[in-house]
N, C-alpha and C positions, 0 to 999 in steps of 0.2 A: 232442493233439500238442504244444501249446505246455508241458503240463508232464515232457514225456519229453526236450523240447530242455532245461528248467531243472535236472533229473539229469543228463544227458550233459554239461553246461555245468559243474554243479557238481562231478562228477566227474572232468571232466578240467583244472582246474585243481587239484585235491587231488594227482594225476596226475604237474602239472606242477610242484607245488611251490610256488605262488603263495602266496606271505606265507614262503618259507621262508629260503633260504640258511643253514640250521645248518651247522656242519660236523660231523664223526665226534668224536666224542670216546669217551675210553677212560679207564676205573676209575682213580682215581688220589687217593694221601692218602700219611701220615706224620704225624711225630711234630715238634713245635717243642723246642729246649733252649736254656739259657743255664747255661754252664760244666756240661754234664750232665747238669743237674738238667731235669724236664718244665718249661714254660711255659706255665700254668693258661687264660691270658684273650688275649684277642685276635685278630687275625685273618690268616689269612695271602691273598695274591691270587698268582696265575700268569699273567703277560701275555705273550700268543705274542709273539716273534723273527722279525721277516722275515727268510727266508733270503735269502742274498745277489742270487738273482736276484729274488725276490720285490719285494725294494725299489724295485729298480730301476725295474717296472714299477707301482708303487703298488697292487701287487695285498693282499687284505684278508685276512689268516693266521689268523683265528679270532678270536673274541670272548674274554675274562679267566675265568679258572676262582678262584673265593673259596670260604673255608672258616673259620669258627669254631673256634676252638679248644674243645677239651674239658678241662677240668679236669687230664684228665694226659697235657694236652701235643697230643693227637692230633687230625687235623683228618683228614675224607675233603671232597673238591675238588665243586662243584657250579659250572656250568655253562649249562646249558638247564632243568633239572630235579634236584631233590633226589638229589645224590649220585652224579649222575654219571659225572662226571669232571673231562680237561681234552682242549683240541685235543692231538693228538702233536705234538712237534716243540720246540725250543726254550724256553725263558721267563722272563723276568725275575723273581725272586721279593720282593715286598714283604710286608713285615709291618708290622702296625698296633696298636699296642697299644689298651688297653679303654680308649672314651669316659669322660672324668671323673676318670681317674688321674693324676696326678700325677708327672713324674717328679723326682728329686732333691728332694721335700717335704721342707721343715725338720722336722730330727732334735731331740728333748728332751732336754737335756743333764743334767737330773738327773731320778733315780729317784726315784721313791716321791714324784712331785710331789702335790697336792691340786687338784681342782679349783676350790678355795673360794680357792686364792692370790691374791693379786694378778696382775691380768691385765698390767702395765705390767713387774713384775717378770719373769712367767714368758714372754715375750719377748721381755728380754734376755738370759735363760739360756739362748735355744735358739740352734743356730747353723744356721748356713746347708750344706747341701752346694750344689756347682754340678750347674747343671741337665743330669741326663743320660739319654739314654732306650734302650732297647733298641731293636736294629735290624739289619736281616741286613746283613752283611759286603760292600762295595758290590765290585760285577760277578758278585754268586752268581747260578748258575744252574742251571738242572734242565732232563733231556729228558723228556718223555712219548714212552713209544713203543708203537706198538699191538700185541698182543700179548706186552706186557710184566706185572710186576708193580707197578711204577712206584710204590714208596715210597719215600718220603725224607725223611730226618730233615735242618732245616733248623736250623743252629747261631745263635742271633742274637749279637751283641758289642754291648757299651755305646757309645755314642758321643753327639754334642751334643742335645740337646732340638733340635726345630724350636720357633721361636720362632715363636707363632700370630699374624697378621697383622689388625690393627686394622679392624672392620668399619666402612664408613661409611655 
């Protein structure tokens, strides 16, 4: 008896969804560019938009849909699991470029340098650019909508480096 209560027990919380609250989510990717061209590395995320009455009431619009970028440019959105999707409805879209890059790395001002030069000299031959990083154009946004095809190519524009904040 007592292990027909621990199935019926087990059961109907599977049932009831205990451990769950996912929301729906639906197929969803695209392509990243900068002026055109694909954008190889990095990552893009989708953060739901509380609708207007949503806010109001601190109600919870879905969890972030993220996607790596592929080599030429294209990202598919994952979710709860590999590939999913994303929630429908609204979404902030951030882009991250690749851990470890650089943006605005000093440029070598002559060709055909050697690496056996002087290291004092070929330092003062390089110049600086200012520091600038690729980044989506602030207020973009995209809708996921269910029963859509929900691709979108996201344009990024150059704009300032975040300047990374001193650990203590």
């Amino acid at each position: 008896m007592r292990g027909l209560f621990l199935v019926l027990f087990s059961a109907a919380m599977t049932v009831a969804g205990c451990g769950g609250g996912a929301f729906e989510v639906v197929p969803a990717g695209g392509s990243v560019q900068f002026n055109g061209a694909p954008v190889p590395s990095g990552s893009i995320t989708l953060v739901p938009l509380a609708a207007a009455g949503a806010a109001a009431t601190g109600k919870d619009v879905g969890k972030p849909a993220k996607a790596e970028l592929k080599a030429d440019g294209t990202f598919e959105l994952s979710t709860y699991g590999q590939f999913d999707g994303a929630v429908p409805g609204r979404h902030k879209v951030i882009y991250e470029g690749p851990e470890g890059e650089e943006a605005g790395e000093e440029e070598e001002a002559a060709e055909g340098e050697t690496e056996t030069a002087d290291p004092n000299a070929r330092k003062a031959r390089k110049t600086a650019k200012p520091k600038t990083a690729l980044q989506v154009k602030e207020g973009t946004e995209v809708e996921v909508k269910s029963g859509s095809e929900n691709r979108f190519v996201i344009e990024l524009v150059e704009g300032p480096a975040m300047e990374e904040e001193p650990v203590e």
